[in-house]
N, C-alpha and C positions, 0 to 999 in steps of 0.2 A: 565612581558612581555615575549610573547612565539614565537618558531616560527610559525607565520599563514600570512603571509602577509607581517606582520611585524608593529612597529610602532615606534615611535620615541623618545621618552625619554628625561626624564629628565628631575620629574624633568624635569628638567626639567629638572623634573624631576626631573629629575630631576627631563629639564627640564626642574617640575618644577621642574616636575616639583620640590617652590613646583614646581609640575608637570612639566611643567617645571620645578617643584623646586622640588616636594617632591617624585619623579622619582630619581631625580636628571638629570645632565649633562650626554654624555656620551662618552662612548670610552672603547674598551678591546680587549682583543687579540683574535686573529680567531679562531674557537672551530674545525670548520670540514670544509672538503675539497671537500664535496657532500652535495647532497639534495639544496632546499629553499636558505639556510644561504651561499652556495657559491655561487648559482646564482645573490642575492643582492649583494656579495664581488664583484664578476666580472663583473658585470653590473657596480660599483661604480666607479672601478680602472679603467673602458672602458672610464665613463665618466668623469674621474679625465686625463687621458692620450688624450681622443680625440683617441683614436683606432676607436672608433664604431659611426660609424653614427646615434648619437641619437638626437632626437628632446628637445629642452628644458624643454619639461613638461618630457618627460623620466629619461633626467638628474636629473633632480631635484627630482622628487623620487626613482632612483636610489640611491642617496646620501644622505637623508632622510631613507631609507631601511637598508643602512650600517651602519650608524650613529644608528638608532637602534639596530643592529644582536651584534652590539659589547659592549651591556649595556644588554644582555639578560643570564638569567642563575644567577645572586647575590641572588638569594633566597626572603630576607628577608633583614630589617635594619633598624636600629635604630638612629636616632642624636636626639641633642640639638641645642638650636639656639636662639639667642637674633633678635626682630622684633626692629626696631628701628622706629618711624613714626617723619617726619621734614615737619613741615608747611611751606609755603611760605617765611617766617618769620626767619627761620633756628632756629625756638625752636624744641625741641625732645623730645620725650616718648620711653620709652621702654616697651618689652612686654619679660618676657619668655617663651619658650614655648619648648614643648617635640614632636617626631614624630617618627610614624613608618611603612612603608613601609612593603605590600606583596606581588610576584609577584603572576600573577593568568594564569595561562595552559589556551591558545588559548582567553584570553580578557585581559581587559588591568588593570594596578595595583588596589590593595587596598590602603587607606591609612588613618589612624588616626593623627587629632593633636591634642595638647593639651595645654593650656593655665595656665600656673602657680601662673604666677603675673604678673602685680599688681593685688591688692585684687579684686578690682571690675569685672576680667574680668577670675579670679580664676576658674577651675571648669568647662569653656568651654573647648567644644570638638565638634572639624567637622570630619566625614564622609565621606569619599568618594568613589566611588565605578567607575572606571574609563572604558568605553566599546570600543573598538574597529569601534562596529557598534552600532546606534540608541543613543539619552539620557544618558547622565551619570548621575547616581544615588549620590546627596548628602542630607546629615542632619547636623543638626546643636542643640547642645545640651546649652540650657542657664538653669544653676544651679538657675539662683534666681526665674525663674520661673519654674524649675521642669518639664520641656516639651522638646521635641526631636517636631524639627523643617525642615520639608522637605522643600531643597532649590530648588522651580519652577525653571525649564527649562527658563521660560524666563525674568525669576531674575540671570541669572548667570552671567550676566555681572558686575552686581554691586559688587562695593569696600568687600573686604572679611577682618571682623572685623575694619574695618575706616581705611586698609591700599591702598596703591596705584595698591592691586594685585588683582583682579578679582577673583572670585569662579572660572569662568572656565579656570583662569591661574593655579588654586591649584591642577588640576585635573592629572593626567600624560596625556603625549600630544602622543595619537597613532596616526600612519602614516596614518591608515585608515579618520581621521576624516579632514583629507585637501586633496587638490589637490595642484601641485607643477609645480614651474616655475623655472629653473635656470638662473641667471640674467648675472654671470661673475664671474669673478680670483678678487682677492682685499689681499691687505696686510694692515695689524691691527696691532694695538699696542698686542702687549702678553697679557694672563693673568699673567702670572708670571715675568713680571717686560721687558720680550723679549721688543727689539725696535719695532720689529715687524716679525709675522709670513703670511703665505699667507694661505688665505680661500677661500671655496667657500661661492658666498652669492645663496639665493635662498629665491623664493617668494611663500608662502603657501596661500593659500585661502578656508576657514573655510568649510566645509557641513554644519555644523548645522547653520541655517535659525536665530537662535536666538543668534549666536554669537554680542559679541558688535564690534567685528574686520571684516574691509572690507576684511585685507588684512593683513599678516605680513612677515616682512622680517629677515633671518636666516643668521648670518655669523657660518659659523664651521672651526677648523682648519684642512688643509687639512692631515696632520700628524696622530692624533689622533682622528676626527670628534667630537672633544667638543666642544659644544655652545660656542662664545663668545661674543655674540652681538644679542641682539631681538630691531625689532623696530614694534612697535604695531599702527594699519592705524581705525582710528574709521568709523563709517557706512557712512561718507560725504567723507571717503576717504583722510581724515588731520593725521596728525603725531599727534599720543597722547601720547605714552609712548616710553621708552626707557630704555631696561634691558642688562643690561651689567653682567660678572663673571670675578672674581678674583682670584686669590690665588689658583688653583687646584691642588688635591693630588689624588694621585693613592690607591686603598683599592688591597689588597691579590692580587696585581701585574698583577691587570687586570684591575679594573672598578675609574674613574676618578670623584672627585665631587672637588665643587669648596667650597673656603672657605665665600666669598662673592659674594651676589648678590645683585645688588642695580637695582630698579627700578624708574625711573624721569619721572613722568607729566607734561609735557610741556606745556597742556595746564589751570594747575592750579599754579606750582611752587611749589607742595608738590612732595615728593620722600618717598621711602621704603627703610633700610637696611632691608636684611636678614642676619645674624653674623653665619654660623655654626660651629659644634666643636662635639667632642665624636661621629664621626663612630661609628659603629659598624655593623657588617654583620654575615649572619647566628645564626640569637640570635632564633631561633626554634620557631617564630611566624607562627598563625594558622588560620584558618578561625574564628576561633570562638572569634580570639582575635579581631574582623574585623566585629561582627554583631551591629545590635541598642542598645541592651542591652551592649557592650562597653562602648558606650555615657557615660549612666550616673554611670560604674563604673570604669570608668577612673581616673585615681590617679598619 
């Protein structure tokens, strides 16, 4: 993620993502003192202070804008991470899985997962190709039948491998692809154990026509702009998910990802762990590690 407007990260980026998640989270320290990236900074601190007469939709991408500029520049990265799936029932499955992240100059991230075990699900690998403007580009590789599988635009709402996170949660989340409403000041429990810090929340509402989300709502901490709270609104406009971050660590003393991230369906009673572990940043991934032919020699 570059500067062009800007977008939001992280993961979710992060994120999550993924894209949220597979972005990751974000937050890092301010690069420069001109151009785009400090107009987004002083727009953010006008509307973090109330200096500037801004209207709510302003704010809130205002602070959506910051919250990206300061997750922009990590290159490249690589984790691990245990999927934990909990039916209504509080039985659990796990999955392992491998991922790797590329930023891409003026559109929005790459990103490869991979599926280790269990055996059955060995050998998959999604795609994804994340855009700023128009359709994000994904595929979806299944080993037992030998085919690389494009995920339709308007299949990207549904469950990504039987968990509770959505294709188009996996994607990284650019600022271009919502419009934004600032709601208010709120204090939240920490992710790292704080009684509680103060954020801002703020209300996103999707462009793409084919999202499964009317609406969704953003807590960030005002300190550092890292996610710590998503609440996900389905197309009737009811409360259906709710993504929470845990545990955050800082990578090369700039960019912040979370250790967990738990996603709950409220309106099934199943939930998502995501377990991460093994950072890694600048490992010299390329475009080429990022095309379809990937898929199926992903190992």
């Amino acid at each position: 993620m570059k500067p062009n407007g800007r977008k939001l990260a992280a993961r979710l980026t992060s994120m999550m993502t993924f894209g949220l998640v597979l972005a990751g989270p974000t937050a890092a320290v301010a690069q420069s003192a001109g151009g785009p990236e400090a107009s987004a900074a002083l727009r953010a601190t006008s509307a973090a202070t109330g200096e500037a007469a801004l209207s709510a939709e302003e704010r809130g991408l205002a602070i959506a804008e910051e919250a990206d500029r300061r997750d922009t520049g990590f290159g490249d990265f690589t984790a691990e991470l245990t999927m934990v799936l909990r039916n209504r029932h509080g039985q659990e499955s796990d999955r392992q899985i491998r991922t790797r992240t590329l930023e891409v100059e003026g559109d929005g991230d790459k990103s490869l997962v991979i599926f280790d075990r269990p055996r059955d699900v060995s050998g998959t690998a999604f795609l994804s190709f994340s855009h700023s403007t128009g359709q994000d580009d994904q595929w979806l590789y299944l080993p037992a039948l030998k085919r690389v599988k494009r995920i339709a635009s308007n299949n990207k709402s549904g469950p990504f491998m039987g968990s509770e996170f959505a294709y188009e949660d996996i994607s990284s989340q650019e600022v271009e692809e919502y419009t934004y409403r600032y709601l208010r000041d709120e204090e939240l429990a920490g992710p790292n154990g704080e009684a509680s810090v103060g954020t801002y929340v703020v209300e996103q509402y999707p462009v793409d026509q084919n999202s499964g989300y009317s609406r969704i709502v953003v807590w960030r901490d005002k300190e550092h702009f890292r996610t710590l709270k998503v609440e996900f609104y389905d197309r009737r406009d009811a409360l259906l998910k709710t993504l929470t971050y845990k545990g955050y660590e800082q990578y090369l003393d700039r960019y912040w990802r979370a250790e967990r991230m738990l996603m709950v369906n409220h309106q099934t009673g199943k939930s998502t762990d995501l377990l991460w572990r093994d950072y890694d940043f600048a490992t010299g991934l390329s475009d080429r590690d990022f095309d379809r032919n990937s898929l199926k020699r992903a190992r």
